[in-house]
PQR file of N, CA, C, O and H, with PARSE charges and radii, in Angstrom:
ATOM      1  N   UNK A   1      89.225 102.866  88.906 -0.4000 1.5000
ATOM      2  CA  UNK A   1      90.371 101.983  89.031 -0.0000 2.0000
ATOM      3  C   UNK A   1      90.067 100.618  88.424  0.5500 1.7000
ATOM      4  O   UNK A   1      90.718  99.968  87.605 -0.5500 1.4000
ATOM      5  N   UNK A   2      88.876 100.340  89.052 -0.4000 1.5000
ATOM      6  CA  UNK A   2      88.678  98.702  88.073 -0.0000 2.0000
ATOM      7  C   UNK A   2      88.172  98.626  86.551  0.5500 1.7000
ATOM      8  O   UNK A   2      88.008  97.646  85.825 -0.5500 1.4000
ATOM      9  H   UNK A   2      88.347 100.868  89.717  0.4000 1.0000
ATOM     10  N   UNK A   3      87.987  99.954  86.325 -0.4000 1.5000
ATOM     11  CA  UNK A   3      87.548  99.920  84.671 -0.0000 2.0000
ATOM     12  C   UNK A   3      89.242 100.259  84.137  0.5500 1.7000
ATOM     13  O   UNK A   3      89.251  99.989  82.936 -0.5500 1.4000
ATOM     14  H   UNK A   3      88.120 100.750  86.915  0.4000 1.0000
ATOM     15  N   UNK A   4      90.007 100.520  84.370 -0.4000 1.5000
ATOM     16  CA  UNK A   4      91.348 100.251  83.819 -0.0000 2.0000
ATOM     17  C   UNK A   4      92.145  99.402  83.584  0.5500 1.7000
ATOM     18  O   UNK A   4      93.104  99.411  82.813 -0.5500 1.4000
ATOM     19  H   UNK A   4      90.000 100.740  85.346  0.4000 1.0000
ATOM     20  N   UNK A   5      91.613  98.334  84.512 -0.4000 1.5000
ATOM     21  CA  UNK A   5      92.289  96.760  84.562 -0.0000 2.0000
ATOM     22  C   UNK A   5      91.955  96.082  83.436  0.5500 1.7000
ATOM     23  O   UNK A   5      92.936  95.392  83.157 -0.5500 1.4000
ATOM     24  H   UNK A   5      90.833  98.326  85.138  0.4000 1.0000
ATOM     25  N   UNK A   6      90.903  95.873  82.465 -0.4000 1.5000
ATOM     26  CA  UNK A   6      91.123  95.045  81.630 -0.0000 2.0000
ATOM     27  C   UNK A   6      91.560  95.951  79.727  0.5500 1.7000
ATOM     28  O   UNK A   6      91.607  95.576  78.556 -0.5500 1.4000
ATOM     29  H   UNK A   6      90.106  96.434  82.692  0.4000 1.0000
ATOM     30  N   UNK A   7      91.803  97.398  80.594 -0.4000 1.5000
ATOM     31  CA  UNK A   7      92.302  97.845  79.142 -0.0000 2.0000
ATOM     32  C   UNK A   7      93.687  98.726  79.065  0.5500 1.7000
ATOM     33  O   UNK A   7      93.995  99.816  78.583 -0.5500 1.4000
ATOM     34  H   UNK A   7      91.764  97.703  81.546  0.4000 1.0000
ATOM     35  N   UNK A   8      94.569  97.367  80.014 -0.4000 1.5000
ATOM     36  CA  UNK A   8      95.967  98.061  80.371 -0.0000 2.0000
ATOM     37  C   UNK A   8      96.730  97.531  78.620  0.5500 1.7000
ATOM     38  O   UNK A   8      96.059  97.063  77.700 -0.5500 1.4000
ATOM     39  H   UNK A   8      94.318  96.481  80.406  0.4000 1.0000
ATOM     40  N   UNK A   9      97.903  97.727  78.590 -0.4000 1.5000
ATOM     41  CA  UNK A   9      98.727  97.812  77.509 -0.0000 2.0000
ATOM     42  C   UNK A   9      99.338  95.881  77.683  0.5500 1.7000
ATOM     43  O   UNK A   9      99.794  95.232  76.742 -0.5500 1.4000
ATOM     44  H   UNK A   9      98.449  98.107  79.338  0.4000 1.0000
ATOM     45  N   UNK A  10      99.226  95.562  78.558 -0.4000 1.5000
ATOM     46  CA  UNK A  10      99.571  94.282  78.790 -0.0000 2.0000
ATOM     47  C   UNK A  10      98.885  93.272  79.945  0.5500 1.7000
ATOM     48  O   UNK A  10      98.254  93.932  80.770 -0.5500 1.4000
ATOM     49  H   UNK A  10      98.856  96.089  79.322  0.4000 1.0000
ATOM     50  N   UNK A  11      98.867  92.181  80.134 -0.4000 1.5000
ATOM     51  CA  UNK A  11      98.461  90.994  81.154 -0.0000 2.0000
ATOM     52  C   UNK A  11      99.478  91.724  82.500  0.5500 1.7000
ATOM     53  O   UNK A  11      98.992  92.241  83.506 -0.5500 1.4000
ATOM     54  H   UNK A  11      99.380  91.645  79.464  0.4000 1.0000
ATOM     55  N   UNK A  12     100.569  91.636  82.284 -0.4000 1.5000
ATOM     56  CA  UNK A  12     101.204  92.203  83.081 -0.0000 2.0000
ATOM     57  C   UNK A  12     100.991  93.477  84.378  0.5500 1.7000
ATOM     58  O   UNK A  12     101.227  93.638  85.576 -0.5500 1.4000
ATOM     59  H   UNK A  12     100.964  91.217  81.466  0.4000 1.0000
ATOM     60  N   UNK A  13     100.449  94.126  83.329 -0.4000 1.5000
ATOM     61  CA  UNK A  13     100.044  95.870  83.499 -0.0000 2.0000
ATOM     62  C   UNK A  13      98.914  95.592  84.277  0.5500 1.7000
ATOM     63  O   UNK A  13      98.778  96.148  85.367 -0.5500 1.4000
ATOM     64  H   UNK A  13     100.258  93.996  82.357  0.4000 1.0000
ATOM     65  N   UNK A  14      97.876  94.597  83.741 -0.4000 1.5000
ATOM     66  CA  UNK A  14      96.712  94.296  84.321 -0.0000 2.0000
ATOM     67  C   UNK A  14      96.765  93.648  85.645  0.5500 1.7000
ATOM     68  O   UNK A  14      95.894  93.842  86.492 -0.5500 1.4000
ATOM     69  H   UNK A  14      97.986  94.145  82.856  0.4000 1.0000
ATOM     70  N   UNK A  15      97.969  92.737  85.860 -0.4000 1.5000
ATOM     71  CA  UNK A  15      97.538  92.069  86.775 -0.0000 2.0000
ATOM     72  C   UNK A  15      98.287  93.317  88.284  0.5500 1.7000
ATOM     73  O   UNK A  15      97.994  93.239  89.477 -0.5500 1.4000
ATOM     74  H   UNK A  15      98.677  92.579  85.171  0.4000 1.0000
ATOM     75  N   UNK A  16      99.195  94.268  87.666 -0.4000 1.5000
ATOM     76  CA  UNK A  16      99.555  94.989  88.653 -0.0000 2.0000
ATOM     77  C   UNK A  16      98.207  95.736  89.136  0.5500 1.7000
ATOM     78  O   UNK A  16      97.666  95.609  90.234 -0.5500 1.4000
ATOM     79  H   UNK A  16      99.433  94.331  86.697  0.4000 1.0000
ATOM     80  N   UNK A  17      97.820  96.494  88.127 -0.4000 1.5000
ATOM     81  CA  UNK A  17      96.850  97.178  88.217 -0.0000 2.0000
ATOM     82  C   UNK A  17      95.664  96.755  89.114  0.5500 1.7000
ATOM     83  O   UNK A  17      94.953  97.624  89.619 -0.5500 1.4000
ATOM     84  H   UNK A  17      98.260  96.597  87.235  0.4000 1.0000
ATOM     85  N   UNK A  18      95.431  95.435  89.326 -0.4000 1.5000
ATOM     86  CA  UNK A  18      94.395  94.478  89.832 -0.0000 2.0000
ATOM     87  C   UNK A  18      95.059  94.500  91.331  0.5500 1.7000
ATOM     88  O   UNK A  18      94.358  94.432  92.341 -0.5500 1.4000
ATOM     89  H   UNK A  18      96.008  94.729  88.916  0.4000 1.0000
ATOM     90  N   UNK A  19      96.188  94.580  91.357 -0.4000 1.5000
ATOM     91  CA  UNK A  19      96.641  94.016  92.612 -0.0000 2.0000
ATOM     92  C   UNK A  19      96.712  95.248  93.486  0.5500 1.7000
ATOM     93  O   UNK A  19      96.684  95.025  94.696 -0.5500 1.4000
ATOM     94  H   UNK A  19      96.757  94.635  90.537  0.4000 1.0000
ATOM     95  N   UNK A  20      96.828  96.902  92.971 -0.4000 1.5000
ATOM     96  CA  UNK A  20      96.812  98.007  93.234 -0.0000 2.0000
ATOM     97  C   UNK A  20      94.943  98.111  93.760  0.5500 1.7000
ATOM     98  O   UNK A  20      94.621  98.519  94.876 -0.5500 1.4000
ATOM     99  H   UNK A  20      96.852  97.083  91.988  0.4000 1.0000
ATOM    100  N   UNK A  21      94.238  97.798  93.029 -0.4000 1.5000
ATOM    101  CA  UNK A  21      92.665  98.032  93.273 -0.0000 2.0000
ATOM    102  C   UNK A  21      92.524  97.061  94.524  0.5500 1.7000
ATOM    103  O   UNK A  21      91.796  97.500  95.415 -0.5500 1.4000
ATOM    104  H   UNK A  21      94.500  97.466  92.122  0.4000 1.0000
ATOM    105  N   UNK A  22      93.040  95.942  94.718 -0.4000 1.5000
ATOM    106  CA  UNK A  22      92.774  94.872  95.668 -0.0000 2.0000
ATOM    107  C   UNK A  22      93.007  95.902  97.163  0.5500 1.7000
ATOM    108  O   UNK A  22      92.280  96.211  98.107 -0.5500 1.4000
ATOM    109  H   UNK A  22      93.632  95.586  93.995  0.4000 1.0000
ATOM    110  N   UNK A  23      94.427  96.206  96.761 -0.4000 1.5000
ATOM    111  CA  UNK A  23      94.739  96.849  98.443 -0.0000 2.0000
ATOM    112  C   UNK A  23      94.331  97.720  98.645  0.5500 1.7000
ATOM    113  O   UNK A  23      94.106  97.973  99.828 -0.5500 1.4000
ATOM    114  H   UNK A  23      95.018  95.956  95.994  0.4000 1.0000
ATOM    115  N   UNK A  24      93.966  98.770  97.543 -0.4000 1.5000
ATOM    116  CA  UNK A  24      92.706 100.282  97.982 -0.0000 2.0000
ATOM    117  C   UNK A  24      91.790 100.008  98.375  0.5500 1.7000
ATOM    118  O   UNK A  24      91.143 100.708  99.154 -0.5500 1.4000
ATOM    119  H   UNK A  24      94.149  98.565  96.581  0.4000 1.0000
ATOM    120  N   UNK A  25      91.358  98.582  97.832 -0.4000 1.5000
ATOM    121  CA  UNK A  25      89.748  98.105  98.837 -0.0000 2.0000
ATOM    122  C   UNK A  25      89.899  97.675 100.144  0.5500 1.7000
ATOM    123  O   UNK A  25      89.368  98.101 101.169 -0.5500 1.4000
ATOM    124  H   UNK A  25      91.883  98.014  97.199  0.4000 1.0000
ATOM    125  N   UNK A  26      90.828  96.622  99.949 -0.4000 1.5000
ATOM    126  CA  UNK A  26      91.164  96.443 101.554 -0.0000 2.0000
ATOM    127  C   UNK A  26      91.250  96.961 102.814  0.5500 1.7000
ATOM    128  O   UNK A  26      90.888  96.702 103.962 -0.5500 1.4000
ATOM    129  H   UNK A  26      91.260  96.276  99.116  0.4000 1.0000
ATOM    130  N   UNK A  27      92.185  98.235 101.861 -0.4000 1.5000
ATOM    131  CA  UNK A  27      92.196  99.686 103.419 -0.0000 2.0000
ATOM    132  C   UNK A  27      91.248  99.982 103.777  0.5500 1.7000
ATOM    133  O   UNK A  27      91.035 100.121 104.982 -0.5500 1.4000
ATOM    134  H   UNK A  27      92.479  98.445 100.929  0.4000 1.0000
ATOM    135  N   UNK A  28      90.068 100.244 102.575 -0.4000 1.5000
ATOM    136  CA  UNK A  28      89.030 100.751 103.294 -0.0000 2.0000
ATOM    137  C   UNK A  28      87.875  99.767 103.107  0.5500 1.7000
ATOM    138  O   UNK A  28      86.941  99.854 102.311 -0.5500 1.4000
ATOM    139  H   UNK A  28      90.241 100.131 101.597  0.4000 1.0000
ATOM    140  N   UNK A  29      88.141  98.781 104.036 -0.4000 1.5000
ATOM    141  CA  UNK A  29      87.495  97.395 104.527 -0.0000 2.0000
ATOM    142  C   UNK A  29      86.567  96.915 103.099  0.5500 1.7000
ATOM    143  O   UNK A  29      85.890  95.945 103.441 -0.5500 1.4000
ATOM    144  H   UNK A  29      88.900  98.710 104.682  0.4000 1.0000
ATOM    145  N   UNK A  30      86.413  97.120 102.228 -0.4000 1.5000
ATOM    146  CA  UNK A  30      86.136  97.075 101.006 -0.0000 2.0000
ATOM    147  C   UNK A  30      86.236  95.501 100.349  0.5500 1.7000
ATOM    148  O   UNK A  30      86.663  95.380  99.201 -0.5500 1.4000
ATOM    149  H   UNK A  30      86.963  97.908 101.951  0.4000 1.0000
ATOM    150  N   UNK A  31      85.896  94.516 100.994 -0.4000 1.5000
ATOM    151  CA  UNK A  31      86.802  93.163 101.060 -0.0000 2.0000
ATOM    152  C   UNK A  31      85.503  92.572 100.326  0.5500 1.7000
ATOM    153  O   UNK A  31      85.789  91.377 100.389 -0.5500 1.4000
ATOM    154  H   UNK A  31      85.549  94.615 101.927  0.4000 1.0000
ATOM    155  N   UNK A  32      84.344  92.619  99.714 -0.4000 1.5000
ATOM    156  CA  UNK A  32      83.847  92.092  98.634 -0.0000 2.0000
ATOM    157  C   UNK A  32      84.002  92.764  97.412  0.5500 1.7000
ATOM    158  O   UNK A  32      83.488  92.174  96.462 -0.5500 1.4000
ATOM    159  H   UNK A  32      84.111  93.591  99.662  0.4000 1.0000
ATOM    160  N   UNK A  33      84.778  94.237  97.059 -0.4000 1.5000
ATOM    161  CA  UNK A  33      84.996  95.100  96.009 -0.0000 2.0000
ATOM    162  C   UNK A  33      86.161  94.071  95.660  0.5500 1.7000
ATOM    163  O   UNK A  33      86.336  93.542  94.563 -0.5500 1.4000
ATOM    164  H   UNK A  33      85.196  94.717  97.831  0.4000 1.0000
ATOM    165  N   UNK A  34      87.052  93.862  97.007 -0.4000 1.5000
ATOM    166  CA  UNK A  34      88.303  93.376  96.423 -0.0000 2.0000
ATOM    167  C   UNK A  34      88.224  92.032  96.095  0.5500 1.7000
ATOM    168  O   UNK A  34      89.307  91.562  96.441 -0.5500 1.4000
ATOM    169  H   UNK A  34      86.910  94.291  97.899  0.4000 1.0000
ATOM    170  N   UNK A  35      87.677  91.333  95.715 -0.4000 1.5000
ATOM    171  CA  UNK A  35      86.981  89.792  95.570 -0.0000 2.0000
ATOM    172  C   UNK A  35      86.723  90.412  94.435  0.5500 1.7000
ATOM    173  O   UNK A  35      87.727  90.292  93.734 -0.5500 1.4000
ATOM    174  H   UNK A  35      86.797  91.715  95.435  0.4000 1.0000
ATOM    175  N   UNK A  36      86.047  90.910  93.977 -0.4000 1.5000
ATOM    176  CA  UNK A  36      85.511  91.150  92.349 -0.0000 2.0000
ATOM    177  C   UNK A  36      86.492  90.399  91.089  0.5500 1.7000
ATOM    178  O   UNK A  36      86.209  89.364  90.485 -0.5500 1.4000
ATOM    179  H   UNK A  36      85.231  91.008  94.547  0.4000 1.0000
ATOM    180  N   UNK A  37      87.531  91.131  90.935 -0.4000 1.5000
ATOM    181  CA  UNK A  37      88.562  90.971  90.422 -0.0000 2.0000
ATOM    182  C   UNK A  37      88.855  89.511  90.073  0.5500 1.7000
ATOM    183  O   UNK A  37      88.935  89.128  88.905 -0.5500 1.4000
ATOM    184  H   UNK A  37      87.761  91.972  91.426  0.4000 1.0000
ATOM    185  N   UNK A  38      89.015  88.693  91.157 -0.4000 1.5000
ATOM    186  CA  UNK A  38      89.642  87.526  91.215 -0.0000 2.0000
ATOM    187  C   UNK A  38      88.407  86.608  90.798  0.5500 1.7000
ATOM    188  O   UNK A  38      88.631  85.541  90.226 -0.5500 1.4000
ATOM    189  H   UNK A  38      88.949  89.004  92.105  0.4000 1.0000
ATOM    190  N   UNK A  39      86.754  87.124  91.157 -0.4000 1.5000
ATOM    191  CA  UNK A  39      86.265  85.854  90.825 -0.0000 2.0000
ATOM    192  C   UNK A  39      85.805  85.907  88.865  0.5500 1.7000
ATOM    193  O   UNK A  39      85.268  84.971  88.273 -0.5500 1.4000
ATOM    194  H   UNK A  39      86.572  87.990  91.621  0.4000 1.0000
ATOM    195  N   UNK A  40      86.180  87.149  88.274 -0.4000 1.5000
ATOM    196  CA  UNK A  40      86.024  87.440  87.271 -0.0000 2.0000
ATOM    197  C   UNK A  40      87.618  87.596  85.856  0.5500 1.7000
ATOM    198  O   UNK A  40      87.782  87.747  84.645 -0.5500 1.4000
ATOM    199  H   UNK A  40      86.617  87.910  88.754  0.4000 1.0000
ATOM    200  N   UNK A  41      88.335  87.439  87.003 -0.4000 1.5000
ATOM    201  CA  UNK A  41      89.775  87.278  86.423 -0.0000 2.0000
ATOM    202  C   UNK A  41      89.776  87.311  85.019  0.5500 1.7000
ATOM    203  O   UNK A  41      89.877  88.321  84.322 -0.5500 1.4000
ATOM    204  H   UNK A  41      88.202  87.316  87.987  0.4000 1.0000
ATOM    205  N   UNK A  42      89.649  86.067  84.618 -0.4000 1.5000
ATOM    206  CA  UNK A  42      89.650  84.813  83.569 -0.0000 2.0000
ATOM    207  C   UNK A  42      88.983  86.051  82.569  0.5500 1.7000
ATOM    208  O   UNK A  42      89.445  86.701  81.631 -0.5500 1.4000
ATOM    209  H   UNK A  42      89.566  85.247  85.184  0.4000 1.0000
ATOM    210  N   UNK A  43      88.025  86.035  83.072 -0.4000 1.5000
ATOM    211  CA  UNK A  43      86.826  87.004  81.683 -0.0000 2.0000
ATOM    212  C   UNK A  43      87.816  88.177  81.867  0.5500 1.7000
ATOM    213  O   UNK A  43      88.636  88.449  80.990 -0.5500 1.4000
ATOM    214  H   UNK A  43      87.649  85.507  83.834  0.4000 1.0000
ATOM    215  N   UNK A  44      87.747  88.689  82.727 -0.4000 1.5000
ATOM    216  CA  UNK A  44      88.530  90.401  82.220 -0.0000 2.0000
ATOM    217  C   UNK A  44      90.099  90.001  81.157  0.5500 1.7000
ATOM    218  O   UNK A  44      90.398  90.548  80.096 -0.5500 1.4000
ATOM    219  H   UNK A  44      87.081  88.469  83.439  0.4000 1.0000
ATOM    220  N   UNK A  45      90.552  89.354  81.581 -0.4000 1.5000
ATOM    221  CA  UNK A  45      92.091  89.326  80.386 -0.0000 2.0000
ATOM    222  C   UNK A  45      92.149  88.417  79.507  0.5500 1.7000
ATOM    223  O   UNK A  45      93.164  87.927  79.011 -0.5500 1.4000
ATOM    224  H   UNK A  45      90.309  88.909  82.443  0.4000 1.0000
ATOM    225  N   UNK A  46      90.579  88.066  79.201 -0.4000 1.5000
ATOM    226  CA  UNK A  46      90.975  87.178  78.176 -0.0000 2.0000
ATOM    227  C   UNK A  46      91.557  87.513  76.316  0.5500 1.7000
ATOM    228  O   UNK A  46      92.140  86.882  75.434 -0.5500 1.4000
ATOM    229  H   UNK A  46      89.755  88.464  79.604  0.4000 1.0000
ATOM    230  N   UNK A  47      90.956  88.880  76.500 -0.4000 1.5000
ATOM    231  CA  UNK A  47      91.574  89.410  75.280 -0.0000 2.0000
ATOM    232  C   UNK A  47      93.197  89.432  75.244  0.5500 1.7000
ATOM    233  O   UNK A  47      93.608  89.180  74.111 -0.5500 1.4000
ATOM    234  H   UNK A  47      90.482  89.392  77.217  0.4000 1.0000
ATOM    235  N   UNK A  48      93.983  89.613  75.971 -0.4000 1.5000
ATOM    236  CA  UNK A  48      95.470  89.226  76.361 -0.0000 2.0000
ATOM    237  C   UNK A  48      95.431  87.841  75.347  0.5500 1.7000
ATOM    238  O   UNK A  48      95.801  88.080  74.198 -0.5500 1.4000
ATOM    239  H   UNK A  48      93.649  89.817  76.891  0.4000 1.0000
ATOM    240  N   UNK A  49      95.110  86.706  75.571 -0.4000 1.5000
ATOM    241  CA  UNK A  49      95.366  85.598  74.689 -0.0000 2.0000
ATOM    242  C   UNK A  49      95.323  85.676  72.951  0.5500 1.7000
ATOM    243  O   UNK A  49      95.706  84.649  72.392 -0.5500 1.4000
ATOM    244  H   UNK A  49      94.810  86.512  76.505  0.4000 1.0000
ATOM    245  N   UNK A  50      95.036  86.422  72.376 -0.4000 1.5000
ATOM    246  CA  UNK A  50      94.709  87.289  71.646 -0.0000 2.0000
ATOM    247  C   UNK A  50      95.994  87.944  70.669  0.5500 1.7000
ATOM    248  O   UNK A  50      96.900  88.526  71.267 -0.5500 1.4000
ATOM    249  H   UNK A  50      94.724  87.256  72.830  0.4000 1.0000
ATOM    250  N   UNK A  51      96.046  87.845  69.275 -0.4000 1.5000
ATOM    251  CA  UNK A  51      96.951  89.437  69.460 -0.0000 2.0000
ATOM    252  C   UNK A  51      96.764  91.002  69.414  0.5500 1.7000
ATOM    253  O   UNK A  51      95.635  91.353  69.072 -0.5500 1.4000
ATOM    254  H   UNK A  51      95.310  87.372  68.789  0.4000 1.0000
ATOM    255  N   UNK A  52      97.578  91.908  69.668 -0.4000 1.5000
ATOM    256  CA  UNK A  52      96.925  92.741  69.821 -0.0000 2.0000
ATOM    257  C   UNK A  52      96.709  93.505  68.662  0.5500 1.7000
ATOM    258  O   UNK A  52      96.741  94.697  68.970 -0.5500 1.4000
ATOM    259  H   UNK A  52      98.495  91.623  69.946  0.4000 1.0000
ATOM    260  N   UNK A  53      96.484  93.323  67.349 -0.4000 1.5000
ATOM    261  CA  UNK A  53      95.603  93.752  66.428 -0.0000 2.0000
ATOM    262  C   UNK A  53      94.493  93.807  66.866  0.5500 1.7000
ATOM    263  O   UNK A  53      93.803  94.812  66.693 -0.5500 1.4000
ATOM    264  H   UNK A  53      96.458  92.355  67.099  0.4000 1.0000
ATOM    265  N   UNK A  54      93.902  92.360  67.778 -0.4000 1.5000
ATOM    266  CA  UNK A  54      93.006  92.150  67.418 -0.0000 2.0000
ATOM    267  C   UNK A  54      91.502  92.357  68.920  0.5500 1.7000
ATOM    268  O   UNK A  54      90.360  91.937  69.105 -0.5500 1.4000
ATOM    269  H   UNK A  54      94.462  91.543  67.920  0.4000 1.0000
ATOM    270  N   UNK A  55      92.583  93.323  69.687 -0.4000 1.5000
ATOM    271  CA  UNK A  55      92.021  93.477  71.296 -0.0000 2.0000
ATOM    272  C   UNK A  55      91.070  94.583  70.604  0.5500 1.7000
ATOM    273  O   UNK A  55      89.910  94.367  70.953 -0.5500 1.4000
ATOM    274  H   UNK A  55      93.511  93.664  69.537  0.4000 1.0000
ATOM    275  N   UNK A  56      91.154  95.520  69.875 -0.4000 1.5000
ATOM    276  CA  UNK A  56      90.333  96.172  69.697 -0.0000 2.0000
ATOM    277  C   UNK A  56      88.483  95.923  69.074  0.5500 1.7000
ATOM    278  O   UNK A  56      87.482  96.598  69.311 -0.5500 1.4000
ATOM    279  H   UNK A  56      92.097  95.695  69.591  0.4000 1.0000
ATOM    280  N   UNK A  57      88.595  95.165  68.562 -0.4000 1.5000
ATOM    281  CA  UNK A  57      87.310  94.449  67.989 -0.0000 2.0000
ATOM    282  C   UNK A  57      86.818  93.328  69.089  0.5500 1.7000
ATOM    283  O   UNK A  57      85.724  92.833  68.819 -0.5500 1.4000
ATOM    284  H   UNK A  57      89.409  94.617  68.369  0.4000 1.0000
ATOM    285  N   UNK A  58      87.528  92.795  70.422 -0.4000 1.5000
ATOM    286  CA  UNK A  58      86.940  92.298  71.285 -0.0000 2.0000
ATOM    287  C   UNK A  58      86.158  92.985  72.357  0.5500 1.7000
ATOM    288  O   UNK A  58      85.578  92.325  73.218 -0.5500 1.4000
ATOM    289  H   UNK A  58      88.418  93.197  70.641  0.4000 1.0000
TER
END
């Protein structure tokens, strides 16, 4: 689940996707898995700033 988040089709896609992994950890008390995400945010979508020609060579 978290290796899909930074190679969704959009920022968008990603940040759902992120928010889907957050609450699967949660349920199952998983509450530093679900921290991952957020303290690494920034780095996982930064190819999003980007266009997307050019996500592939990042």
């Amino acid at each position: 689940m978290l290796r899909s988040i930074p190679y969704a089709g959009s920022r968008g896609e990603s940040e759902r996707l992120k928010s889907v992994f957050t609450a699967w950890c949660r349920e199952r008390s998983h509450d530093a898995a679900a921290e991952t995400p957020e303290r690494d945010w920034e780095r996982m979508v930064t190819l999003y700033d980007f266009p997307a020609e050019h996500w592939r060579h990042l």
